[in-house]
N, C-alpha and C positions, 0 to 999 in steps of 0.2 A: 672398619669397612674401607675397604679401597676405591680408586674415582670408579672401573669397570662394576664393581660390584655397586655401585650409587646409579651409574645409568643403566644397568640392565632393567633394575628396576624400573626407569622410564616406560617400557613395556607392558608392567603390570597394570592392568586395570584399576586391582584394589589400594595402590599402592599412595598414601596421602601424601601429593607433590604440591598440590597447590594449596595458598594462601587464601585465606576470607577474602582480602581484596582482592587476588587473583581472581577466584570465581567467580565474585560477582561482575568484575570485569567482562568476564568470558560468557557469563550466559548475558549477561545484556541488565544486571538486574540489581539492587541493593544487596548491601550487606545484611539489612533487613530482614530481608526478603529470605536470605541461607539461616538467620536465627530463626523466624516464623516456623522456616520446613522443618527445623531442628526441633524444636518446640514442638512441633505436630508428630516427632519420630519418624519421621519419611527420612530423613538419616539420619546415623550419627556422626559426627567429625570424628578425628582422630583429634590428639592435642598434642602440641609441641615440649618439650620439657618446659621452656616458657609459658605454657597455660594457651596458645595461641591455635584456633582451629585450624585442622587441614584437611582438605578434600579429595579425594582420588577422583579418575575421570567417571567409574561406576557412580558413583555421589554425585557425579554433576551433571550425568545423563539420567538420572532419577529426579536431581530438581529441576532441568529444563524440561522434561513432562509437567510434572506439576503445574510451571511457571506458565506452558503452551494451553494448562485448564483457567487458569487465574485472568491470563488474557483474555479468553472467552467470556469468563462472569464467575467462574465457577469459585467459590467461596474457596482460601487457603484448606480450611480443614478437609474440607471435601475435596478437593482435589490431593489433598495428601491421600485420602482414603483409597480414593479411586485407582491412584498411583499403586498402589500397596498391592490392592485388589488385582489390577492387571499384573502385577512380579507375580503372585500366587498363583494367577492366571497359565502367566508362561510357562512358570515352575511344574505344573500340572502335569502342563500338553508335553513339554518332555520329557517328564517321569515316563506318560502314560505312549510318549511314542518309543522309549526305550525300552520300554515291558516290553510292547509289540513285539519288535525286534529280536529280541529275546527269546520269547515266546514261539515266533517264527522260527528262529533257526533250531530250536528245543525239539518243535513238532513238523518238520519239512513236509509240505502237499504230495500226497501218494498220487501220481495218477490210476485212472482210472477206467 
């Protein structure tokens, strides 16, 4: 792999750049706190050949949800859930706004 082809990757979302310590630096939160979510399968880390977790930024804007439920009161597990629950959520609405679409342009409005 060459340096361009290492930072283009910077770009990717899914792409595990950051360190255990990194993240939890960056959301504000223990290292703890990234095992708990892991534990709960709200992600999974990527691992280093070292054995050593890594986070993409998708991963780390899924556990500062969580983390913004935990703040509240809301029990880790359950906040995992919930989290989960809303991806499914969004996944949904744009499946079902791309059918639309679809569907739309499939059967264009005749006037009348």
């Amino acid at each position: 792999m060459t340096a361009d082809d290492s930072f283009g990757r910077l770009d990717d979302d899914d792409y595990p750049a950051y360190t255990m310590g990194r993240a939890a630096e960056m959301l504000g939160t223990t290292q703890g706190f990234l095992r708990a979510v892991g534990e709960a399968r709200l992600i999974t880390p990527l691992r280093s050949e070292g054995g050593h977790r890594r986070y993409s930024r998708y991963q780390l804007r899924i556990a500062a949800r969580a983390r913004e439920l935990v703040d509240q009161g809301t029990p880790i597990e359950a906040a995992c859930r919930i989290v989960i629950l809303e991806d499914q959520l969004e996944e949904a609405q744009r499946i079902n706004a791309e059918y639309r679409r679809t569907t739309a342009s499939d059967h264009p409005a005749t006037a009348g």
